[in-house]
N, C-alpha and C positions, 0 to 999 in steps of 0.2 A: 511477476515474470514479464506481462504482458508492459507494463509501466517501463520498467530499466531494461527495455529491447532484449532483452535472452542472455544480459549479460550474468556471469556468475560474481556474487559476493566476496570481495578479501577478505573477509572476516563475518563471521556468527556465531552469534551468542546469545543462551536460552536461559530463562529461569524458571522456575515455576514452583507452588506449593500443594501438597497432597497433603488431603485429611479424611478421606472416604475412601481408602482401600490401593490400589496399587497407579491410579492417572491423577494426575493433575486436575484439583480444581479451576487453576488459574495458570495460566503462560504466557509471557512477555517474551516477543522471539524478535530479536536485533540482527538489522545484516547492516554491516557497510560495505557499499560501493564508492566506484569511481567517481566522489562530486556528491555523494546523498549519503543518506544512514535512510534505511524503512524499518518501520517498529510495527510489530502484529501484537495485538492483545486479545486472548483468546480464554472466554471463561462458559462452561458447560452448566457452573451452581450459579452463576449471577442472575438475579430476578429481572433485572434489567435487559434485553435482547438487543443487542444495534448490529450493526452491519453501515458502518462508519468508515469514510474513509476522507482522508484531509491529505492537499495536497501544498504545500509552502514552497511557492516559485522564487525567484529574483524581483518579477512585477508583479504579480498576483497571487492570490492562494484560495481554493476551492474545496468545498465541500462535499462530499457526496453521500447521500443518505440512501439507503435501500428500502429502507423500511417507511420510506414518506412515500404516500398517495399522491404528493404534489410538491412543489418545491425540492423536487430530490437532492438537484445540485444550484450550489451558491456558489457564485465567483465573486471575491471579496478583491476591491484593488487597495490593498494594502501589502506594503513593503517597506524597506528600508532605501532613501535615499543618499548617496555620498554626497556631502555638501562641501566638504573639502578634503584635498591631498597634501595639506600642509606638510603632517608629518608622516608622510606615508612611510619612510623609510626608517620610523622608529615601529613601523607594524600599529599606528596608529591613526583614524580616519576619522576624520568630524564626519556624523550619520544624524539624518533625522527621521524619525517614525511619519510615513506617508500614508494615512486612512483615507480613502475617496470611498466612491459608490460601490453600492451590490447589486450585483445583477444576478436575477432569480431568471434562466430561459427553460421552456416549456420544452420538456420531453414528452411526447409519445408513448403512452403504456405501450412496452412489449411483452410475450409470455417469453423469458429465458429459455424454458424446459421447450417448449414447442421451435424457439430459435435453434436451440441446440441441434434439437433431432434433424429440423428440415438441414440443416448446414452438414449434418452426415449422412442424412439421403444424397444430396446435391455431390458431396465426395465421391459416394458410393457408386453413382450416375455418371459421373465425370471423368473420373480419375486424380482428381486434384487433392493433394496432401491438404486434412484439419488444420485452420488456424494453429488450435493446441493439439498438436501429434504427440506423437515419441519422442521427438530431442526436449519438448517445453516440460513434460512430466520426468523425463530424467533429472535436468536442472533442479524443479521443484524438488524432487526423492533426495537428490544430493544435497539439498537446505536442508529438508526432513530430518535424514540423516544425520548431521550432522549437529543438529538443535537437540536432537534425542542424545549423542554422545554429551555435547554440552552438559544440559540438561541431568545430566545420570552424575556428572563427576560435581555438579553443583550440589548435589544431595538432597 
């Protein structure tokens, strides 16, 4: 939500498979927007744990890892360059694949949990509306929603 500004999704679409009882072991939850598609993959029985998240820009594309000590985030400058508009008007474009450097920048450990609280004390004190209030959790509820309807008629 925080990434595609508060905007709502044209389209989502959920899949998922159940073999332990009435939830899903696994969920692949698709939304497209305006300009993007974002993909969540979400598994509860996988031995594997990540908290992974990849972003594929126009010039760059970035990494970000939660579960790293160090190196959390990668910004990879790789992209796709247009080399030519010969035939652009057959919807065709000479492109070539552009791999440069990676650049690893040094975050600062913070505690999230302890971020969170002071930033609703600070509300609390202030009067000033949460980052993620009310309008950001309805948005979310309304993906929810609507990935569980998916979801139920995919079988």
């Amino acid at each position: 939500d925080f990434l595609c500004g508060g905007q709502e999704p044209l389209k989502v679409s959920c899949i998922g498979e159940k073999r332990y009882g009435d939830q899903e072991i696994v969920t692949y939850l698709t939304m497209k927007y305006e300009g993007f598609i974002a993909m969540i993959k979400s598994s509860w029985f996988s031995p594997l744990k990540s908290r992974t998240m990849t972003v594929s820009g126009t010039k760059k594309m970035i990494v970000f890892d939660d579960l790293q000590d160090s190196e959390k985030l990668l910004i990879y400058d790789k992209g796709i360059d247009v080399t030519s508009e010969a035939n652009a008007e057959y919807g065709k474009l000479e492109m070539k694949m552009r791999t440069g450097d990676l650049n690893v920048p040094y975050i600062e450990f913070e505690d999230a949990l302890l971020n969170g609280l002071t930033d609703f004390a600070d509300c609390i004190a202030t009067g000033r509306p949460p980052e993620s209030g009310a309008d950001q959790a309805i948005r979310v509820l309304k993906i929810l929603s609507q990935a569980d309807l998916d979801i139920v008629s995919a079988g």
